[in-house]
N, C-alpha and C positions, 0 to 999 in steps of 0.2 A: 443285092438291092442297095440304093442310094441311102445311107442315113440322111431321117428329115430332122434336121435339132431345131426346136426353138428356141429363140431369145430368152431371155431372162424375165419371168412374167410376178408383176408386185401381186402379193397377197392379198387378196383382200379378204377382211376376215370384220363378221361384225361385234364389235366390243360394246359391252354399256360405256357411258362417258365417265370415267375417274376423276374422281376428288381429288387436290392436293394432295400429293404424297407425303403422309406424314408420322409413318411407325415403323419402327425394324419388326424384323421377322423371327418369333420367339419360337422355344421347343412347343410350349402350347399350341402356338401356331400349327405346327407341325403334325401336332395329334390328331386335326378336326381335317386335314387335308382330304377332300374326294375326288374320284376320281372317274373316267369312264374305262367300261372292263371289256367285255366283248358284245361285238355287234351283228346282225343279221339283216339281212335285207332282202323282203320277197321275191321269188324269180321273178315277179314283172315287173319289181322297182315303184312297186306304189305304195309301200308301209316299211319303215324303216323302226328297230329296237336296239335297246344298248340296254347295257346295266351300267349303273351306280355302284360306285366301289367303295365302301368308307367301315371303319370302323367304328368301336363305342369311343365317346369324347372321354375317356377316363378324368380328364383335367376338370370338368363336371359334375361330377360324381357319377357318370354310367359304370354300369356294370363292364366290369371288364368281359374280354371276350376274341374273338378271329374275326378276320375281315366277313364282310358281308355284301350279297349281290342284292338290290332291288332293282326290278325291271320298269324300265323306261320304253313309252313312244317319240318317236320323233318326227314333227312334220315340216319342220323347218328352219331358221335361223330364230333362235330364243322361244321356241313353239315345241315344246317337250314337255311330258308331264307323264307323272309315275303312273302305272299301270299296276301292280299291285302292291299290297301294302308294303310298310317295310317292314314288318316282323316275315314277312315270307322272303329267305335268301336262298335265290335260284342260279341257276348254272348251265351251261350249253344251250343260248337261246338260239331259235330257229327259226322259221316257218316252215306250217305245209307247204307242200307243193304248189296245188292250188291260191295260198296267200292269204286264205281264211283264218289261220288261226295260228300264235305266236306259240313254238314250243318250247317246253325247258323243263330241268331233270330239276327234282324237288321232293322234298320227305315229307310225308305227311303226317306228323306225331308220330306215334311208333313206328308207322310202316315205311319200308326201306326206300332207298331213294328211284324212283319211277320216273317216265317221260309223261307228262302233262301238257296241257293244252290252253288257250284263253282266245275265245274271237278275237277277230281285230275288231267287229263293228259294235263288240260289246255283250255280257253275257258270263256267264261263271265259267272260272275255270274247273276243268275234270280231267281226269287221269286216263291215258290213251291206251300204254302200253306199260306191263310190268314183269317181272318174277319174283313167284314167292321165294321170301327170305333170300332176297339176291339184290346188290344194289347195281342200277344203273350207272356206268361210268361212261357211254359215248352210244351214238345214235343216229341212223340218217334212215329217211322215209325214199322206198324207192317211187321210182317219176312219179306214177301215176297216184301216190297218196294211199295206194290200199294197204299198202304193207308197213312194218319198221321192223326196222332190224338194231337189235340191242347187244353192247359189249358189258358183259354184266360180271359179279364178284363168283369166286369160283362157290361150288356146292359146299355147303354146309356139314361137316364132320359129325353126328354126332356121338359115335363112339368118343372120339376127341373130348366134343365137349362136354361130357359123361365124366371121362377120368378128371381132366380139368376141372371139375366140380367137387370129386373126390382128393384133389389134392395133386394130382399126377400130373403136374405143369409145366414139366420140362419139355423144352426146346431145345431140339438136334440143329444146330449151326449150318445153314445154304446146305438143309437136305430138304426139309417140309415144305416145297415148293408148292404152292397153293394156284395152280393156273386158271384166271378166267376164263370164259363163257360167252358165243355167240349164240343169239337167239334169234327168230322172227317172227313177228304176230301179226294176227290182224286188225288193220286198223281203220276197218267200215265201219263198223256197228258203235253206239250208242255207248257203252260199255267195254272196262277194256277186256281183250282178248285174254280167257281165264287158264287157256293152254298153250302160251306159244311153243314153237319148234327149235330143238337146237341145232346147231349147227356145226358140224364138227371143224376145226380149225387148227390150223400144226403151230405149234409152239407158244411162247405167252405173247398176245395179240395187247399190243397198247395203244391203236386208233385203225380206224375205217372208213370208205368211206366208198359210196355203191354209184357208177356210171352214169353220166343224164340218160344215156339209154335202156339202162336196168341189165344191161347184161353183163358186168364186170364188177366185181367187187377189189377194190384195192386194201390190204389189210396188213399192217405193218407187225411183222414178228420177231422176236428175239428169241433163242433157245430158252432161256429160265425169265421169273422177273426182278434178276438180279440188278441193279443198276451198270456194273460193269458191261453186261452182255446189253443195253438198250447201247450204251454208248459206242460200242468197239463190234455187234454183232449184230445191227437190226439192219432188215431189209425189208424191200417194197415185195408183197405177190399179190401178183393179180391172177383172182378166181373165176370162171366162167361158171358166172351161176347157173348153166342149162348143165354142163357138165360135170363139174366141179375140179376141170383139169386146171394146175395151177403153173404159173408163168413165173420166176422168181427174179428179180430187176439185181443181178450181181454187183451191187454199188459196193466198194469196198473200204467207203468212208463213213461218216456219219449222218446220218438220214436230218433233215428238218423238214421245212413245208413242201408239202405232194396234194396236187390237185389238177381232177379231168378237165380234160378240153370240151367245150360244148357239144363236137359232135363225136365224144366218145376215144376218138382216136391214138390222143393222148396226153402224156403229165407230163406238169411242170415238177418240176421235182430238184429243193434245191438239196445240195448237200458237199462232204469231203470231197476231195479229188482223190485220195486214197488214205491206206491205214493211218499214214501217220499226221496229215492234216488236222489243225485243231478244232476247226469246226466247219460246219456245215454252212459254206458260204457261198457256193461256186452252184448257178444256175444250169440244169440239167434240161432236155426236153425226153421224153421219153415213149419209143413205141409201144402201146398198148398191147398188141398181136404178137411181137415179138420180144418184149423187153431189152430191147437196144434201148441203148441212149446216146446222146451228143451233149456236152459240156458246152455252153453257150458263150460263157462271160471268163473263162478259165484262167489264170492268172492275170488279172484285171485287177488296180489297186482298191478293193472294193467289196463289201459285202452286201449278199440279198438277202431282205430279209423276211420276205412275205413277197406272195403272186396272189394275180386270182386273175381265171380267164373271162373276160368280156362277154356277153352275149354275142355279140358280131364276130366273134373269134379272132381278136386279139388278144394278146399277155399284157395286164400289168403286171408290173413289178417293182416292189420297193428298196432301193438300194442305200444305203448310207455307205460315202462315202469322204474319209475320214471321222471329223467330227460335224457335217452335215449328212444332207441327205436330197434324194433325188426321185420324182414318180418318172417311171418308164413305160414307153411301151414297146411290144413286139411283136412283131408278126408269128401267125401258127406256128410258121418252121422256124421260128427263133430269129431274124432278122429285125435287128431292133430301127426303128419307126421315128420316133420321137421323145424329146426327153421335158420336164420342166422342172422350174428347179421351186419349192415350196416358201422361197425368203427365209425369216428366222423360223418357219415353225422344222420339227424335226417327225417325220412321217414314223409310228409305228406298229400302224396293223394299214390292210386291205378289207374291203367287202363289198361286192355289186350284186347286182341283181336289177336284168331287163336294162344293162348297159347304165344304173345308176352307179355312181363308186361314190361310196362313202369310207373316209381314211381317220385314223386318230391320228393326234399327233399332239408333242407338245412345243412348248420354248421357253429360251430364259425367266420368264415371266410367268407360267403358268403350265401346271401337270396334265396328263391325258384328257383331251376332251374330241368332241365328234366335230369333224369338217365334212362340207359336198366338194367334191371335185368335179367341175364343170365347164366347158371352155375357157378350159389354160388355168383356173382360177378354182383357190380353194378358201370356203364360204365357211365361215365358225356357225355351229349348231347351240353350240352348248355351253356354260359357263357356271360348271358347277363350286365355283367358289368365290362367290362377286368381293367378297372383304379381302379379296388378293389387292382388292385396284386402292388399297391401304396403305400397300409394302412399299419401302421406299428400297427400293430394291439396287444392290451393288452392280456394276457392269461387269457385264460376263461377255466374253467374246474367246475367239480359236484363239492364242498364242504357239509360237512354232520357234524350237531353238536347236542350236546343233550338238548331237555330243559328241564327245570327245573321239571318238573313230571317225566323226563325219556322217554320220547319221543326221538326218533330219527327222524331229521327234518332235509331235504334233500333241495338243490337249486344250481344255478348253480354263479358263483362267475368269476367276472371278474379281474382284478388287475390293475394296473395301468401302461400306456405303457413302463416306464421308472422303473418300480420296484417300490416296497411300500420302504419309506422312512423309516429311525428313528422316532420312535412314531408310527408311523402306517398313513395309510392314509385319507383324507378325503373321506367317506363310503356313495353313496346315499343305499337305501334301496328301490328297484324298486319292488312295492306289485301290482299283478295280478287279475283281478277283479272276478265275479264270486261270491263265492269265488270256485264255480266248475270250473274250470279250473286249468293247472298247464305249469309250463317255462320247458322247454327241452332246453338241451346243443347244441342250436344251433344258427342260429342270433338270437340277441339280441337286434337290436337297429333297430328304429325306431321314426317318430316321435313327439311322446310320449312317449319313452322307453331310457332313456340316453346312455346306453350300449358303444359303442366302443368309442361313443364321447366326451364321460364324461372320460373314461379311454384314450384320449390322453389327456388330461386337469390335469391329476394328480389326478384322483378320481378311488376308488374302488368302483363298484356297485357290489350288490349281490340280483338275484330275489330268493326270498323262496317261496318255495311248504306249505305256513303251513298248519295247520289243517285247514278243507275243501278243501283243494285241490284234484284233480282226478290224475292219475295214480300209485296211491299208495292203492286202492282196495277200495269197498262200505266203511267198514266199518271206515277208515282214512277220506273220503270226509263227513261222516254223523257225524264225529267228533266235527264239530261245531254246526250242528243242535239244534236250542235251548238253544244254549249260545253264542248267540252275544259278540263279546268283546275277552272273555276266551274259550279256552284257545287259539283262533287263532291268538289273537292281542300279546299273551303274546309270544308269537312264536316267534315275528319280536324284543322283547325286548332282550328275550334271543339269536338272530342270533347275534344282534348287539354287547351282552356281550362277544359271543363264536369269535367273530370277532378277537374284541380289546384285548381277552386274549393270542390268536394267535399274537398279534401286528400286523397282517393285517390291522385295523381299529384304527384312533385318536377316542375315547372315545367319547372326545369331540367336536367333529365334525363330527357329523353322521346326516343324512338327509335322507328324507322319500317321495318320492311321490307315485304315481299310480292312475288310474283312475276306477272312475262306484266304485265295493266292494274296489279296491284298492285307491277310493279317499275316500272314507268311513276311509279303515285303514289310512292315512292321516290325514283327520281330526280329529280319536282318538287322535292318536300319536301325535298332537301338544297342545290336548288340556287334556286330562285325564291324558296321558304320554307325556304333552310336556316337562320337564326336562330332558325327555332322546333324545330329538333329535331338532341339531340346527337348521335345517330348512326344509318345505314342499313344494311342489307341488301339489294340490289337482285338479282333473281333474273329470267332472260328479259324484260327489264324494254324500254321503249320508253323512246328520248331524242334523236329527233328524226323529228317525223309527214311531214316531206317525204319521208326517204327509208326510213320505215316502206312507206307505201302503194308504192314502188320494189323494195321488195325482201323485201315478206312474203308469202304466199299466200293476204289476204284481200282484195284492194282494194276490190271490189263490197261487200262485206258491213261494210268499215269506212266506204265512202260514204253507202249506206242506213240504218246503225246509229248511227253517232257521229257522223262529220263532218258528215257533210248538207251536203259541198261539197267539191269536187276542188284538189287543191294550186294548180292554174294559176287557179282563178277569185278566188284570194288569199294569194297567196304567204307575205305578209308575216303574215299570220293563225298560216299554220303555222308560222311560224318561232315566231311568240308562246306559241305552245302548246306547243314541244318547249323541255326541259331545258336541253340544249348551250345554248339563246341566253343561260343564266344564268347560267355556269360562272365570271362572275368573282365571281359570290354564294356562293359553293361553299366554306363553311368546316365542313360535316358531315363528320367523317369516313366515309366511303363505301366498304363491301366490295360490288363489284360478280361477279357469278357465274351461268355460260351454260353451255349445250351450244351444242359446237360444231359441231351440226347439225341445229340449230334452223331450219325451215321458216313455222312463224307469224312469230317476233320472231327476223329474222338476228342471228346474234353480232355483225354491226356496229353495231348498237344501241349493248350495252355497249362493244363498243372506241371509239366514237365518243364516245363522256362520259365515257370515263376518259380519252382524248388529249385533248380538250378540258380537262376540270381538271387535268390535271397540268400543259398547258402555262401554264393560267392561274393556277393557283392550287396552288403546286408545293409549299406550307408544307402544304397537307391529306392528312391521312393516306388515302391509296387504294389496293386493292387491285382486281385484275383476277383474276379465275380461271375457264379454260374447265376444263371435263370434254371431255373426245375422246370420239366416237361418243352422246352425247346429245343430247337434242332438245328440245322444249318441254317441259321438267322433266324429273328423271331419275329412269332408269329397273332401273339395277342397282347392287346393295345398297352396294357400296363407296363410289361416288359420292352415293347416299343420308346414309351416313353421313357420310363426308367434308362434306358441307354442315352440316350437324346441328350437326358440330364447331365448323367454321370461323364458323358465326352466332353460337352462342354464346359463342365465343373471345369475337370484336369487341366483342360486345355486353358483356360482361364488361371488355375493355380499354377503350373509351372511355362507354359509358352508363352504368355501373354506378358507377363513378366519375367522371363526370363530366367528364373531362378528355378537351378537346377535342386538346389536345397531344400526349398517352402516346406510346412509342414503338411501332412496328405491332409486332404479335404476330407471332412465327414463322410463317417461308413454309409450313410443314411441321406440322399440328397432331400432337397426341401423341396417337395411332389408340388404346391402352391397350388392344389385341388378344392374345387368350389363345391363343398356339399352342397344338396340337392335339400 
């Protein structure tokens, strides 16, 4: 088929009118940011929901606390309005079938988390579908509305939790495999269904999702629910609900978005190209009846990142490429149609329903909110944080420079709110973890992410896509595979050279954080290459790959992806590739910062490179700080902020000025919290 591309089509998006610009953009700022979460949209396209994303204002005096979902209608551009309160935070919104009535999984005081219900035309919400002493984790109503089928927490021990009471607490190490739970109920009556059915199901199942036609359930399983085995082991089967013979989709990479074609037929299904791919980026289509599949997009410099198929039986498909992004379409058989390009905003989910597509998206200027997508043209819904039109916000755009092999290496480059001075400016260097992942020219900041608040402070950040990075095609992200270090660390030396030769960047005063792979490149960077950068922030960060692969929960999946070799077949390899071996190079002042109960990158990471420089190199300014009950980044608002603070204290005592020396900043930042 002829590809049809369209032209390049302006955004139109509807904005309140902004005031004068005239405030920078503070960590408090940061705290109150909302956002929109996931969206639904009825099969006929005539009621559209979202949630509201936000946490407690801690800077306030709110009770600290985890993010929270309130549910939102949407009927059109600045025409939204909550639908239930905000002490009720909900999750997996949906509709019926039918379109009567908006779903979502919710706990009700005691009782564990169930599927629930609320009209659209108005009326109390009640509880459709449950089990006792089991919580709802995923959920889809077959066509016709009578039934749900529930992926729920595995049964309840109570011999277990008998001893457990008596004291007998221990825990046997990846043996107590705890596997969830397929159900079905009914879901005619009045009342929910007081016995559903279970369903029996092979291996540990961590999403579903049932046919337009009712007769194929597709159901994503991994042998344990280890994390290693979802990353390096899961795969698509499709079940014949009349049968229950099951079809197994041999993908032998990494699984992400899988979703039916209208008439059944079959999946989009994006994922690896094989084991050693880092992530799931390459667009599959896939037979339902046979489980073949065709790879659509397959070394394309590019990732997908969300589908959803049309009522009319087309694909869209969301792709970013580089640090934009692109809405596509495709025909059934995967022959792509037409593309359009969305201007600055950055597209990051899908959802239709009756051929509406409603998309999130964001841009330099402002975090997740709801667009329509509609003849060429994508319409703003929502505008969940009008005191943004306040910010006087730094320019942010792509910069693209070369390193030193001749690579061309792409990132998105903020500036400073007031213009880069004479000499150039003070540079953080914000690295992306992963290192499968990659930044798009959209927001930036967050709290862990210095972005527009560092650029009202007189700083230039710039996050780079280096090598490993994704939407620059497999073979770019498989670029660092097997070489720790090179050339992906050497990526961030040469950003900062291409910087300062621009006079963008003080030389001198360039600083590095990032968290998880990006507190990894941190920890390099202050200790291999600490002469090239004044100060760090290392966040869940790796600093030593011997006893990473010991004591994190991905060893399979860091063999196949990065190392492509086991510590015992070269010991001395890893030693070369982890931070600690370079701690007597360690003149970066280094704020090092964990949860301390962190499952991917154990908190001995950080403790083990801050014993190590302090004993070596005891003149360097270092600090250590765990959060208690966090985990691979944090998760409630105190601890949010509390980092927010403490990054840009540092970076302000030693980058800002320059001075490798300064005396460390209070143990204790000043929180500048407004009781209530």
């Amino acid at each position: 088929m002829t590809l049809l591309r369209s032209a390049l089509l302006a955004t139109a998006l509807t904005l309140p009118a902004a005031p004068a610009l005239a405030r920078d953009m503070t960590p408090q700022d940061v705290a109150k940011i909302e956002y929109t979460g996931t969206v639904a949209v009825s099969q006929d396209g005539n009621h559209v929901a979202y949630t509201r994303v936000y946490w407690p204002d801690v800077t306030q005096g709110e009770d600290d606390g985890t993010a929270k979902q309130q549910l939102f209608m949407a009927d059109g551009a600045n025409d939204v309005r909550a639908y239930l309160p905000e002490d009720m935070s909900v999750s997996s919104i949906d509709f019926t079938p039918d379109g009567s009535m908006i779903t979502f999984l919710w706990a009700d005081g005691d009782d564990d988390r169930s599927v629930w219900g609320i009209p659209v035309n108005g009326g109390a919400y009640r509880k459709i579908a449950g089990v006792e002493d089991a919580r709802v984790g995923d959920y889809a109503f077959s066509p016709d509305g009578s039934r749900v089928y529930m992926l729920v927490s595995a049964a309840p021990d109570e011999d277990r939790e008998s001893e457990s009471e008596d004291g007998f607490n221990a825990v046997v190490y990846e043996e107590e495999f705890r596997l969830n739970r397929m159900f079905v109920a009914d879901a005619t009556g009045t009342e929910a269904d007081a016995e559903p059915t279970q369903i029996e199901v092979p291996g540990y199942v961590s999403g579903f999702d049932i046919s337009p036609d009712g007769q194929t359930a597709m159901i994503l399983t991994a042998p344990t629910p280890l994390v290693d085995d979802s990353l390096t082991s899961q795969r698509v089967n499709l079940v014949n609900l009349a049968t229950g013979a099951v079809t197994v989709v041999e993908t032998p990479g990494k699984i992400g978005d899988v979703e039916f074609s209208p008439d059944s037929m079959n999946l989009s299904m994006v994922a690896g190209v094989d084991e050693n791919d880092p992530a799931a980026t390459t667009l599959h289509i896939v037979d339902v009846m046979t489980g073949s599949y065709t790879a659509v997009n397959e070394g394309a410099a590019e990732a997908v990142m969300d589908t959803e198929w049309m009522a009319d039986g087309r694909l869209a498909a969301l792709v970013h490429v580089g640090v934009q992004s692109v809405l596509r379409f495709y025909s059934a058989d995967g022959e792509e149609e037409r593309e359009y390009d969305p201007g600055e905003l950055i597209l990051t989910s899908l959802q239709q329903g009756g051929n509406r597509l409603m998309v999130e998206a964001t841009s330099p200027t402002h975090p997740n909110e709801l667009f329509a997508f509609s003849n060429g043209q994508f319409t703003r819904w929502t505008n969940h944080n009008p005191w943004l039109s306040e910010i006087d916000f730094g320019e942010q755009r792509a910069y693209t420079y070369t390193a030193t092999d001749g690579t061309e290496i792409e990132g998105v480059l903020v500036l400073p709110v007031d213009g880069v001075p004479a000499g150039g400016a003070p540079l953080i260097l914000d690295v992306h973890g992963g290192p499968e992942a990659h930044e798009s020219n959209g927001w930036v900041t967050s709290y862990s992410n210095p972005g527009q608040v560092a650029a009202g402070q007189g700083y230039a950040v710039f996050l780079p896509n280096y090598r490993g990075s994704t939407a620059y095609g497999t073979a770019f992200s498989k670029a660092h595979s097997g070489n720790y270090t090179d050339p992906e660390f050497r990526d961030l030396v040469d950003a900062k050279a291409a910087l300062a030769a621009e006079g963008i960047a003080d030389a001198d005063r360039t600083g590095i954080t990032g968290g998880s792979y990006g507190g990894y490149a941190t920890a390099w960077s202050s200790t291999y290459n600490s002469e090239e950068f004044a100060a760090g922030v290392m966040f869940v960060g790796i600093s030593n790959q011997i006893s990473k692969v010991g004591t994190g929960d991905i060893p399979n999946e860091m063999y196949l992806v990065h190392a492509r070799q086991w510590p015992w077949e070269d010991w001395q390899n890893y030693l070369e590739v982890s931070p600690i071996y370079y701690t007597d190079r360690a003149d970066t002042p280094l704020l090092i910062m964990h949860g301390d109960s962190d499952t991917r990158v154990n908190p001995g990471q950080s403790l083990e490179l801050y014993r190590y420089i302090s004993l070596r190199r005891p003149d360097t300014p270092l600090r250590l700080v765990f959060y208690p009950g966090e985990g691979h980044g944090n998760a409630r608002a105190a601890s949010r902020y509390d980092y927010n603070l403490r990054m840009m204290e540092w970076f302000d005592t030693y980058l800002e000025t320059g001075d490798r020396d300064a005396e460390l900043p209070p143990s204790r930042p000043d929180l500048m919290i407004e009781e209530d």
